[in-house]
Each structure stands twice: as structure tokens, then as C-alpha cells.
Backbone as JSON Lines, residues from 0, in Angstrom:
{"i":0,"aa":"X","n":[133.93,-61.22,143.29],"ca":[133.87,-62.31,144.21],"c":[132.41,-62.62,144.56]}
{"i":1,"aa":"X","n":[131.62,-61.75,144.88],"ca":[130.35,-61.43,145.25],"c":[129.26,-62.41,143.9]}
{"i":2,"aa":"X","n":[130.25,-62.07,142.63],"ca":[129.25,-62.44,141.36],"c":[129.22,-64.2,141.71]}
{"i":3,"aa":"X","n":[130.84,-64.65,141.9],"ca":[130.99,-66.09,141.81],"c":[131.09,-66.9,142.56]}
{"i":4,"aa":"X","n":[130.42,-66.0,143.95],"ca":[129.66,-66.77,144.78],"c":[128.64,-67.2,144.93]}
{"i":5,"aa":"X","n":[127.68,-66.21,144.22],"ca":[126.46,-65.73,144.26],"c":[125.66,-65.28,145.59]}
{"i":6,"aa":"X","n":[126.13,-64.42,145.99],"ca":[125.98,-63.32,147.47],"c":[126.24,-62.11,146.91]}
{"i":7,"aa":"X","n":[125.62,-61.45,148.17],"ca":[125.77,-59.5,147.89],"c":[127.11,-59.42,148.45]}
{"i":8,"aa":"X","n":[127.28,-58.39,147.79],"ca":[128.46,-57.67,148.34],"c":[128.93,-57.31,150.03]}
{"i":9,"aa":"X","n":[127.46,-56.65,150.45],"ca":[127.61,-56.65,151.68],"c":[128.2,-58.09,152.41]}
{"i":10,"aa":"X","n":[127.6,-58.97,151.75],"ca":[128.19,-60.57,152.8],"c":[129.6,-60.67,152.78]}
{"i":11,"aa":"X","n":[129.73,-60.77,151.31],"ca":[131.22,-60.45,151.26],"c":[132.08,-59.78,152.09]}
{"i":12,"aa":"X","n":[132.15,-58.44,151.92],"ca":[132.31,-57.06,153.26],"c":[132.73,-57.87,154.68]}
{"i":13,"aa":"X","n":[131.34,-58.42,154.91],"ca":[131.2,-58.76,156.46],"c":[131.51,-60.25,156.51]}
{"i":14,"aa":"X","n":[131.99,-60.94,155.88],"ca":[132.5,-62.25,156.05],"c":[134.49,-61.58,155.82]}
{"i":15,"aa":"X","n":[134.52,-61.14,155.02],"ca":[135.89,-60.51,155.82],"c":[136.64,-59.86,156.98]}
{"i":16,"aa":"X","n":[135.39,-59.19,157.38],"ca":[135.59,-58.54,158.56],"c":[135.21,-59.5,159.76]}
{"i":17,"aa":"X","n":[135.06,-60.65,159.42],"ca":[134.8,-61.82,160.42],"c":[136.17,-62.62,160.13]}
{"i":18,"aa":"X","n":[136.89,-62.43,158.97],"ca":[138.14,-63.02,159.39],"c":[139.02,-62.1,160.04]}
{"i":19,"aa":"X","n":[139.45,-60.8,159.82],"ca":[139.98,-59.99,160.12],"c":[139.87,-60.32,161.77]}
{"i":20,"aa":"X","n":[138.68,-60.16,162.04],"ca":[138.63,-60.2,163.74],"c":[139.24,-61.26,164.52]}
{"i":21,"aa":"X","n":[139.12,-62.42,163.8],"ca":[139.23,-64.07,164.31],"c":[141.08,-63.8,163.99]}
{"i":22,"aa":"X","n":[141.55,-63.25,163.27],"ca":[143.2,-63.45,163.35],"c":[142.84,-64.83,162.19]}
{"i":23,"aa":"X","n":[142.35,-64.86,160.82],"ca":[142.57,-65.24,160.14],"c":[143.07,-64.84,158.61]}
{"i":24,"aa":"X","n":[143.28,-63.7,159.21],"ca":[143.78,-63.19,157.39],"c":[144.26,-62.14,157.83]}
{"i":25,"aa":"X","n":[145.43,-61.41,156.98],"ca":[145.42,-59.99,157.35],"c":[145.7,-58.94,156.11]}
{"i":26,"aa":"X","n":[145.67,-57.64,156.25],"ca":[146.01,-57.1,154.74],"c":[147.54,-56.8,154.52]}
{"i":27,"aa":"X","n":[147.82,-56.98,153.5],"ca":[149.1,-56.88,153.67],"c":[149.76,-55.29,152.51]}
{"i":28,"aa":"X","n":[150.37,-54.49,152.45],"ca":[150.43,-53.21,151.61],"c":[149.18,-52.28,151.67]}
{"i":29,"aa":"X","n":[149.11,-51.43,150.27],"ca":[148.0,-50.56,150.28],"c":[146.8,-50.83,150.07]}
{"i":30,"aa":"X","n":[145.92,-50.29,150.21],"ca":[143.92,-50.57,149.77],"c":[144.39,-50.53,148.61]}
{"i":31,"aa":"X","n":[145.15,-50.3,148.03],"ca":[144.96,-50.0,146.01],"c":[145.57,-51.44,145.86]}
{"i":32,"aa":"X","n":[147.0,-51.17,145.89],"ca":[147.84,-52.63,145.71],"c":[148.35,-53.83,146.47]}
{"i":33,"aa":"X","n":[147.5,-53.86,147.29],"ca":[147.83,-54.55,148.42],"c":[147.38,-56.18,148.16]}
{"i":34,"aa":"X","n":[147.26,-57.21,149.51],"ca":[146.77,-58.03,149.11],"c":[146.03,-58.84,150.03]}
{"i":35,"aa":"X","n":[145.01,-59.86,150.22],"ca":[144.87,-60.5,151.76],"c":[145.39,-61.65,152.1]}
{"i":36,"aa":"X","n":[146.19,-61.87,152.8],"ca":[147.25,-63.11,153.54],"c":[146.31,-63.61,154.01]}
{"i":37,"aa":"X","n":[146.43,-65.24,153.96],"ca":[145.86,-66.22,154.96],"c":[146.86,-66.33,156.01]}
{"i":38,"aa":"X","n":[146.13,-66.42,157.1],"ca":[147.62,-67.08,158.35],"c":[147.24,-68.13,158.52]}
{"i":39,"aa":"X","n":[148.53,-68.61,159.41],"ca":[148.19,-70.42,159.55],"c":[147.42,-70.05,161.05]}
């Protein structure tokens, strides 16, 4: 994701963890097979 954005990884990281907080996404199953939900 990081490559085909063209950003570090870290941004990546921390632009998720800025949705996570806001109640815009959540994880859904395991860290291995899991997946990330958008909410409305």
C-alpha cells in the first residue's frame, strides 16, 4: 500500500490508527486473516 501510494510505511501505520480512533473503520477477524471494514 505504502509502494502505491508513494509514502512510508510508518504514514501508512498512523493514518490507520487515525481511522481506528475517529470510528471509521474497524478490524474485523484475525491479524493473519482478517480484514478492515469501512463503517458508514
Amino acid at each position: 500500500m505504502a509502494k502505491i501510494l508513494s509514502v512510508t510505511e510508518r504514514t501508512v501505520y498512523r493514518q490507520i490508527e487515525k481511522l481506528k480512533t475517529e470510528g471509521k473503520i474497524e478490524r474485523v477477524g484475525s491479524d493473519k486473516s482478517g480484514y478492515w471494514k469501512i463503517l458508514p
